[in-house]
Structures are given as C-alpha cells and as structure tokens.
C-alpha positions in Angstrom: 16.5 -12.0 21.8 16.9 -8.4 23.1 18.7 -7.7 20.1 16.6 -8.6 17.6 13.5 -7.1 19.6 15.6 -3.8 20.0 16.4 -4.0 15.8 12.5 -4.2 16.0 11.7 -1.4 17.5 14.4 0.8 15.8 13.6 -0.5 12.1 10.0 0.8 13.3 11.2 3.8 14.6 13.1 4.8 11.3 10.2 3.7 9.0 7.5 5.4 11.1 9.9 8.8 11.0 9.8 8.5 7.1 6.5 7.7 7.0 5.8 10.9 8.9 7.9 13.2 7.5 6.9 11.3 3.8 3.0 12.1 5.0 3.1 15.7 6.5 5.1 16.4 2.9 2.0 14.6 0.8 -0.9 16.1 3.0 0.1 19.4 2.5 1.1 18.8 -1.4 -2.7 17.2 -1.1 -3.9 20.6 -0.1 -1.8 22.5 -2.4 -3.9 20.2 -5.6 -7.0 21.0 -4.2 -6.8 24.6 -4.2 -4.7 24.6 -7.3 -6.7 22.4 -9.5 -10.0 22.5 -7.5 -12.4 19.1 -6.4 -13.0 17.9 -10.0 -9.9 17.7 -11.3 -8.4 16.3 -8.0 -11.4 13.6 -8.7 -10.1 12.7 -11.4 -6.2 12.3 -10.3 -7.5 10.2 -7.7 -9.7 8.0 -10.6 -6.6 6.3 -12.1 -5.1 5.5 -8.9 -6.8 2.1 -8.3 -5.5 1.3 -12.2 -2.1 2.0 -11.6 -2.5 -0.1 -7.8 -3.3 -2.5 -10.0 -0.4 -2.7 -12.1 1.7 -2.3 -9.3 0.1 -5.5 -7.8 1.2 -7.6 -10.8 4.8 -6.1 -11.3 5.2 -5.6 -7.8 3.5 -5.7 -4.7 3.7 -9.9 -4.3 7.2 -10.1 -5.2 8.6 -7.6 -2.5 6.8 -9.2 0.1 8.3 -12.6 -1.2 11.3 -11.2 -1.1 10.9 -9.9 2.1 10.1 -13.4 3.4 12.6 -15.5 1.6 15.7 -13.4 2.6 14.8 -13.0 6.3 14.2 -16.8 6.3 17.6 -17.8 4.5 19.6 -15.0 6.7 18.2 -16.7 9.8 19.5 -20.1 8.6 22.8 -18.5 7.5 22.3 -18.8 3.8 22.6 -15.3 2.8 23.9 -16.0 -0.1 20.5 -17.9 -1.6 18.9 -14.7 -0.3 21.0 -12.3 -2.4 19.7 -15.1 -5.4 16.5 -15.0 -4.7 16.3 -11.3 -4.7 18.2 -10.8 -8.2 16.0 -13.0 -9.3 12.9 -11.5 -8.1 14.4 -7.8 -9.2 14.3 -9.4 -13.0 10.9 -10.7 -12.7 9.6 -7.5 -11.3 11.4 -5.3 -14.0 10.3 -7.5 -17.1 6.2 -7.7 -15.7 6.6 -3.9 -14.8 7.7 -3.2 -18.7 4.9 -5.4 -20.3 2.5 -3.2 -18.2 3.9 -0.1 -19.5 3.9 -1.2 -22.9 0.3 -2.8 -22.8 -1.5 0.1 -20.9 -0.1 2.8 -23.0 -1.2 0.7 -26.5 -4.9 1.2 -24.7 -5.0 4.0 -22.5 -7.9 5.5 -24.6 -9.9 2.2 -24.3 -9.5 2.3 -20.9 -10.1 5.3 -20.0 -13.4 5.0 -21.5 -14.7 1.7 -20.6 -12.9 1.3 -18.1 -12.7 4.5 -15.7 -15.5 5.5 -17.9 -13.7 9.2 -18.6 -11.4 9.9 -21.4 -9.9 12.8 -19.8 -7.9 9.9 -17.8 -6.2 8.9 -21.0 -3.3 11.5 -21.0 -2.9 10.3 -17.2 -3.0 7.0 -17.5 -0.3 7.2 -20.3 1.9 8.9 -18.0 1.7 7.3 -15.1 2.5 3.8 -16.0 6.5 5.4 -17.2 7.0 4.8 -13.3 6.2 1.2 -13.2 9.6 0.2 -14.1 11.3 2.4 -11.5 8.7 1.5 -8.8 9.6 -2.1 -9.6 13.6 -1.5 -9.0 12.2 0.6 -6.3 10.1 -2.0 -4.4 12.0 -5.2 -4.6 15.5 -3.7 -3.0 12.8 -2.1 -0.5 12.2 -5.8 0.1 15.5 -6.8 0.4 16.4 -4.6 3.2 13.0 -5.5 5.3 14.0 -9.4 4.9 17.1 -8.0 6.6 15.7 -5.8 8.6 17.6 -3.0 7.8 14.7 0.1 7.5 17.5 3.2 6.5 17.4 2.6 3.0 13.5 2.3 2.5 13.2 5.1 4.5 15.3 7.5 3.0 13.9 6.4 -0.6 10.8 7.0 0.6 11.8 10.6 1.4 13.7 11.3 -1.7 11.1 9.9 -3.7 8.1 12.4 -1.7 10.8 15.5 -2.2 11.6 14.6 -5.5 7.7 14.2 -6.4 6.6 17.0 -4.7 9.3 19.8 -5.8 9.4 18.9 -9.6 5.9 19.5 -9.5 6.1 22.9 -7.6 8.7 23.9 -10.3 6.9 22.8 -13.3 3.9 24.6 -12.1 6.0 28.1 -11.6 7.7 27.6 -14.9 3.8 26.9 -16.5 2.6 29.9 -15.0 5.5 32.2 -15.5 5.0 30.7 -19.3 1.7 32.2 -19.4 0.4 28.7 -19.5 -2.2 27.4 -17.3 -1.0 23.9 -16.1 -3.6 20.9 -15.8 -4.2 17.9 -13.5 -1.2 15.9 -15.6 1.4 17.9 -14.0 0.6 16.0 -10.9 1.1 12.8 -12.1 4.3 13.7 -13.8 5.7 14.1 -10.2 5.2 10.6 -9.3 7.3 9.7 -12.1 10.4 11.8 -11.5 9.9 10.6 -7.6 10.1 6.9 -8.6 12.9 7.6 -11.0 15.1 9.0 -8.2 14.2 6.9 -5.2 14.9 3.9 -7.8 18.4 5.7 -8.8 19.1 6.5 -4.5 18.3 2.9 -4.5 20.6 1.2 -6.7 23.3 3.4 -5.7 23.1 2.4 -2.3 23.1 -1.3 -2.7 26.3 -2.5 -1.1 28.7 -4.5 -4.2 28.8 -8.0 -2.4 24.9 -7.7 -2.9 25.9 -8.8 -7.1 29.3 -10.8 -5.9 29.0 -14.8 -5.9 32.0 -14.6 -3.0 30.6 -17.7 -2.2 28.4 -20.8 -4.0 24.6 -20.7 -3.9 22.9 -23.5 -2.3 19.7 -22.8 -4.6 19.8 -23.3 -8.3 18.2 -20.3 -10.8 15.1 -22.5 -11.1 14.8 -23.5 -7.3 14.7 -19.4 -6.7 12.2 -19.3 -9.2 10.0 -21.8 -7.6 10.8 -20.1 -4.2 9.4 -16.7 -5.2 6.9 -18.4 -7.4 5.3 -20.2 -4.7 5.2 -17.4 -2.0 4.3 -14.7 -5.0 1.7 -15.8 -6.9 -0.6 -15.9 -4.3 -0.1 -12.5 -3.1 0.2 -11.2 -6.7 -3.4 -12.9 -7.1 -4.4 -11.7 -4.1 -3.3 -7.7 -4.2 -4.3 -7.7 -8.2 -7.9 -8.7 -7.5 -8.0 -6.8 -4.6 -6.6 -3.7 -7.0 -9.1 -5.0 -9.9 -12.3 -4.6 -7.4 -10.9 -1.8 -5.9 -11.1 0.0 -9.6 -14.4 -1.3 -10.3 -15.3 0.1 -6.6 -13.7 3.2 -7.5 -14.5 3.8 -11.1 -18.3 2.5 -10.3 -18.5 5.5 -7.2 -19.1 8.4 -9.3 -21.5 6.0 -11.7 -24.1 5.6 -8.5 -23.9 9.3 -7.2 -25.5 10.3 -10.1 -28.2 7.7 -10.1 -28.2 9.5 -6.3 -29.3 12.6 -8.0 -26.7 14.2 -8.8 -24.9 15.1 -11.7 -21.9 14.4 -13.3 -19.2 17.1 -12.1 -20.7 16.8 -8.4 -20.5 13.2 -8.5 -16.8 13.8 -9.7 -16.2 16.6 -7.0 -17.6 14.2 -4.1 -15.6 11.8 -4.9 -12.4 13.8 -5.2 -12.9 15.1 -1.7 -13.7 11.7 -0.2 -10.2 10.1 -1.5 -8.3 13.2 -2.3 -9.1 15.2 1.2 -11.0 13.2 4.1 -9.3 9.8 3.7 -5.8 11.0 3.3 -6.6 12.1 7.3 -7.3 9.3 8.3 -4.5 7.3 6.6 -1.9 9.4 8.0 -1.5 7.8 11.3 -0.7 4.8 9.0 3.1 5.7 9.0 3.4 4.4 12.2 1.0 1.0 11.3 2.5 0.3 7.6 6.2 0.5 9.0 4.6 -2.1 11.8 3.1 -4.4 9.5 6.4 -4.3 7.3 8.9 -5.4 9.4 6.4 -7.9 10.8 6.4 -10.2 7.6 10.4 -10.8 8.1 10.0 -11.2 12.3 6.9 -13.7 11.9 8.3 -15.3 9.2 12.3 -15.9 11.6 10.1 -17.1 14.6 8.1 -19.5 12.7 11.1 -21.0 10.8 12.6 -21.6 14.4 9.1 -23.1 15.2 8.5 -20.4 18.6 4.7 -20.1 18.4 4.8 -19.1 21.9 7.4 -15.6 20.8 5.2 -15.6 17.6 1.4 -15.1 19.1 3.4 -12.7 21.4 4.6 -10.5 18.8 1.9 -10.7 17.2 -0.2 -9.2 20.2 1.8 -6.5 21.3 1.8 -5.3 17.2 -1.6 -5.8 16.7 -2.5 -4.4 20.4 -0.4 -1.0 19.5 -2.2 -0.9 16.3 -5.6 -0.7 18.1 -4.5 1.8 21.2 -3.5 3.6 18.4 -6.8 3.6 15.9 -9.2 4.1 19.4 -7.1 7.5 20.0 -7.5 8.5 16.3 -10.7 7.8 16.5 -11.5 10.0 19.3 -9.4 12.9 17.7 -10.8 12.8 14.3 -15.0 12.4 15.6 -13.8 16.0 18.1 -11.8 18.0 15.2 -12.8 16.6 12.3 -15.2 19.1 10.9 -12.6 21.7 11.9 -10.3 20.0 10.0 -12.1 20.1 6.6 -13.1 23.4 6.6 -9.4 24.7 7.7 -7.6 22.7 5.9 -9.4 22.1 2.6 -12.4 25.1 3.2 -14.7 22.2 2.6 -17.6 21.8 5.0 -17.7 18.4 3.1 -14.5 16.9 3.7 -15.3 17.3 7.4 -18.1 15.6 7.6 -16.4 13.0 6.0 -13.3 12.4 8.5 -16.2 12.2 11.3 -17.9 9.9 9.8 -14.7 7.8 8.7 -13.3 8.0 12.0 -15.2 5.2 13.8 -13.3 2.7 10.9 -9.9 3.8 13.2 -9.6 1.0 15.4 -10.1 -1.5 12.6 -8.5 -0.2 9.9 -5.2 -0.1 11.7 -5.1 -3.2 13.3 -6.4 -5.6 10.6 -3.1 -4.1 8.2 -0.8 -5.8 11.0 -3.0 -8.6 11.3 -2.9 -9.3 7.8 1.0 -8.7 7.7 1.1 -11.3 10.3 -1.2 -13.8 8.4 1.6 -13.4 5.7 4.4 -13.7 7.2 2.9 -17.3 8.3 3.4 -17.8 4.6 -0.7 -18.2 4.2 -1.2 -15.8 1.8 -4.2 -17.7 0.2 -6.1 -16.3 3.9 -5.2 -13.0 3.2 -7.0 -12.9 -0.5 -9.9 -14.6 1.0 -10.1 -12.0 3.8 -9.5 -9.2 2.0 -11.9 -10.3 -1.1 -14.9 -10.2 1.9 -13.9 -7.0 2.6 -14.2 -5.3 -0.4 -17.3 -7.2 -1.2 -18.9 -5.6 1.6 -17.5 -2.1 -0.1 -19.1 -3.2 -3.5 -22.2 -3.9 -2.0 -22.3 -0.7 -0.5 -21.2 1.0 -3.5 -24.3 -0.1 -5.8 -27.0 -0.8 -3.2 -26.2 1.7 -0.4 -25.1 4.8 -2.5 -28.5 4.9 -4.6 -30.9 4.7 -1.8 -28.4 6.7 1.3 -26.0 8.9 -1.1 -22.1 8.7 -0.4 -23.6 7.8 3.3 -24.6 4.2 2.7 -20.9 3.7 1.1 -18.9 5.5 3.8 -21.0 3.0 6.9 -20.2 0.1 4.1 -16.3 1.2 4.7 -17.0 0.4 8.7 -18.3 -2.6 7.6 -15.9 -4.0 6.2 -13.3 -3.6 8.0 -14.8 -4.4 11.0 -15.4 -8.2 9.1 -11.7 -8.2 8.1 -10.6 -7.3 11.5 -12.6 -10.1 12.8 -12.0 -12.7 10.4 -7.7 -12.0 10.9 -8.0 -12.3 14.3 -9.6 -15.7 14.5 -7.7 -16.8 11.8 -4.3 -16.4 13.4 -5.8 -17.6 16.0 -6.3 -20.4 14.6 -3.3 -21.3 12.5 -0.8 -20.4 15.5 -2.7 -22.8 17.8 -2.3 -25.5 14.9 0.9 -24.6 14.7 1.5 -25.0 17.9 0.4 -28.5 18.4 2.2 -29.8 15.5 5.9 -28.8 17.3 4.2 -30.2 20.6 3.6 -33.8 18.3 6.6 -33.5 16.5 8.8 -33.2 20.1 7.3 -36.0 21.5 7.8 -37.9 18.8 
C-alpha cells in the first residue's frame, strides 16, 4: 500500500515538474506572440485551436485514456502481456483515425475556415496544423501506456522536448525570416507545434523498451477481444471529448460573432478575443500542471482499487485528490483577484487582460477540482457521466455566449464561465458520490452472499 501511494506521489511530482517547467516555457513564448504578432493575429492562432481539439478528440484523446485504463487494470491482475496488446492495438487505431483527419481537413481547410471558423485567413493554419495529428497520435497513446503503468518519466520528458522543440524552431525561423528581410506571419507559430509533436513522438518511440513489441509470452486476449476492450472504454470518451471539442468550436468560433453584435467591430472583436484565450486564461491555467498530472495518474489508481473492489481506499483517494485540487484553486484564487491587473499590464501591457484574470479568478476553486473529479468519474469506467456532465457545462458557456455577450459584452460570457463550472463541480461531486456508495453495497451483497 505505501508503495504504490509513494509511486503516487512521485509520478505526480515528476508530471507536475514538467508541467511547470512545460508552462513557464509556453507563458513566456505566449508573451513573446503577443508582442510579436500583436492581439489580432494571436486571435486568430487561438481561433483554430478548438478545431484541431477536435481532431485530437477523435484520433486521440479517448483512446489514451483507454489505454491508460486497460493496462493499469491487466498489470494489476498480472496480465501484462494483454496490456502491451491492447496498447499496439490502440497505437494502430490512433495512427490510422489521426491520418484520415489530416487527409479530410486539408481537402477542406478553405471550406472550413469560412463556414466554419467563419475567417479564411485560418485556412493556411488549419492546413498546417493537422500535419501533427499523426505524431500527436504516436505521441499520446505511448503517453497512455506509461500512465496505465504509472511510470510519469517518459510523458514528462516528452512533454519537455516537445515545448523546447516547439518553442526554439519557432525562435529560429523567426530570426532567419527577419534576417531574410521577410516579415514572418502568425503561421510560423503553428509550424512549431508541428516540429514539437514530431520530436516528442520520435523521443517517444525511441524510448519504448523492446519487450514492449516482443510476444515473450502468449496473450490471453485475442486481436478482436482488444478491439472490443478499447472499443468499449473509447467510444464513449471519444464521443464525449469530440462533442465537447465540437461545442467548444462553435463556442469559440461563435465569440467573436456576438462581440460585434455587442458593438463592436470586427478586428476588436478579434483582438478581445485573442487576449481572453491567448493572455488572461493561459494565467489561470497554469497552476493546472500540478491538477492535470493529478487527474492523470488518477484514471490508472481508481481504475486498480476498483478492480480489487476497495471503495473504502477508492472514496479516500479520491478526497485527498480532489481536496488538494480545491486548497489549491482557493489560493489561486486569492492571488490572481490581488495581482491580477498587475499581471496584465506587466506582462502583456494590456489593461485588458487584467481585468480579465480578476474576473476569471473566482472560477479557481472549481475549475481545478472538477478536472480530478472528472478523472475519477473515469477511471470508475463511467465515461457516459463524464459527457453528460461536461455537455451541461458547456451549455451554460453557449448560453452565455449568445444571450449574455449581446446584452453584458465579453462580461456576461466570462460570469457564464463561473457558471459552469460551478454546475460541473457540483454535479461530479454527487455523482461519485453516488456511484462509489453503489459500489459499495454491491461488494457488501456480494460478501454476504
């Protein structure tokens, strides 16, 4: 028991170190776009973000959480060998989805860029941008392989190459532009992200140990039983983080839409946005280092106590995560309402972004916590919960979006954020609640009977 709390805590400790380092790195290359390429044009780097979320979500983001699941429970029962399976298998699955998404969003970046983002200066970005699916994909699933193991070094020091690798080739590219007598655009951005991907994929591969590929011993699971296995735990989340990533774009891409019918035109309503997701909310994400590397390792954890049916070890891991998350969002909270309008003005020169990261900091507490709650929820393996919860959240957003930004401005949306979050919070609290009592009383039936 100590052991596996203590490999915990370190896996945590490694991850949140990354994360850090990782989010120092990006806040300050954040800065450096702002000045560089000014509000607008870091508005619209920030537009195709929720698109390529949401191709990430189909190629991606349900199968390394699967992944994550299915090892840690067969490496708990000894079977590690249907858990190097099911993660080759998954690996495939990933790679294949990620190329049809490259292939099919290239054929229509125009299209989509029009009617979809509803700017076809997001074409050329869009095109680019979706060459890193196929890396992320190799990327994220052997990222998933080492959480269902709980082994963090290897995410970790992906997740560093990948920020260095991201952040230098764009410094470079930029010097060479300007030393060219060329002034570089907005794209040169986005071509980082794809030589990050492309090296924390290679780092990757490189450091998967041989016997990961070696049948040294037979599988206990059949090809199509693996299927079915990822299948069953991945399709919900896949429909769950893609319609979370398809609302999110129509959240995103509809912002800019409803500023102007706030009065204002369409390069301010561009600029507002970029400093509202380009600036202010990347503050208040960055204490998420320590909360995402939380809520990653505690899929694999939840998912080992509940196959050895200890709801009692479960709720209280669950506690002490969620518990940390919240300490931690009230102190943020505090430190963001007292410095935040320092903040924008020093760090961005933007009286703007400041009031921003006071007004966002109240969602702190919240925000934090419900990411471990949710991590819990699907490491019960009920990811249906998670897709209902999350799809009330961001229905709150919408609302704000078209009803709160015409009448308040960007106000009414950023009090919709609070909102929701403060539902989702709720909602994955009573719900574990709920399913760990149930739980609970099935073991207590099933001993005595």
């Amino acid at each position: 028991m100590f052991r596996k709390k203590h490999s915990l805590i370190k896996g945590t400790l490694i991850l949140t170190s990354a994360g850090l380092v990782s989010r120092v790195l990006g806040f300050f290359f954040r800065i450096f776009l702002s000045h560089t390429f000014g509000e607008e044009q870091v508005g619209l780097y920030q537009l195709i973000f929720p698109f390529y979320a949401l191709c990430l979500s189909l190629s991606t983001s349900g199968l390394e959480t699967a992944i994550s699941r299915s090892v840690s429970r067969f490496h708990s029962l000894g079977r590690t060998q249907d858990g190097k399976l099911i993660f080759k298998t998954g690996l495939i699955l990933s790679v294949l989805i990620s190329l049809i998404c490259t292939f099919l969003v290239q054929e229509n970046s125009v299209f989509l860029s029009n009617h979809f983002l509803g700017d076809p200066r997001c074409a050329t970005l869009l095109y680019l941008i979706v060459l890193a699916l196929p890396a992320a994909s190799v990327h994220s699933c052997i990222c998933g392989y080492h959480y269902g193991l709980q082994s963090t070094s290897v995410p970790a020091i992906s997740q560093l190459l990948e920020q260095f690798v991201r952040i230098s080739s764009v410094f470079v590219l930029y010097f060479i532009f300007l030393h060219s007598g060329v002034h570089p655009e907005i794209s040169l951005a986005v071509s980082g992200i794809i030589f990050g991907e492309f090296a924390a994929a290679g780092y990757s591969l490189f450091s998967l140990k041989k016997s990961c590929f070696d049948a040294d011993s037979p599988y206990n699971l059949s090809i199509s039983k693996s299927c079915s296995e990822l299948l069953r735990l991945s399709v919900p989340l896949t429909v769950n983080r893609t319609a979370i990533a398809f609302l999110q774009g129509i959240e995103a891409a509809s912002i800019p839409v409803c500023l102007e019918l706030a009065s204002h035109n369409a390069s301010e309503a561009l600029s507002i946005y970029g400093v509202l997701t380009g600036m202010a909310l990347p503050c208040i994400l960055f204490p998420c280092a320590l909360t995402n590397s939380i809520s990653l390792l505690l899929i694999p954890a939840v998912a080992q106590k509940q196959a050895k049916n200890s709801s009692k070890e479960t709720l209280l891991l669950i506690k002490k995560a969620a518990g940390g998350c919240f300490s931690l969002g009230l102190l943020c909270s505090v430190f963001f309402l007292l410095t935040g309008s320092f903040l924008g003005n020093f760090l961005f020169h933007s009286t703007l972004a400041g009031n921003f990261i006071v007004t966002l900091a109240w969602i702190c507490p919240f925000l934090y916590t419900s990411s471990a709650l949710l991590s819990a929820i699907n490491g019960l393996g009920i990811t249906t919960l998670t897709l209902m919860i999350n799809l009330l959240g961001l229905s709150i957003r919408i609302f704000s979006v078209y009803f709160g930004i015409p009448h308040y401005g960007i106000t009414g949306y950023l009090w919709g954020l609070f909102i929701s979050q403060l539902a989702v919070c709720l909602v994955a609290s009573l719900t574990l609640s709920h399913e760990i009592k149930k739980e609970y009383l099935q073991s207590v039936e099933s001993a005595t009977d």
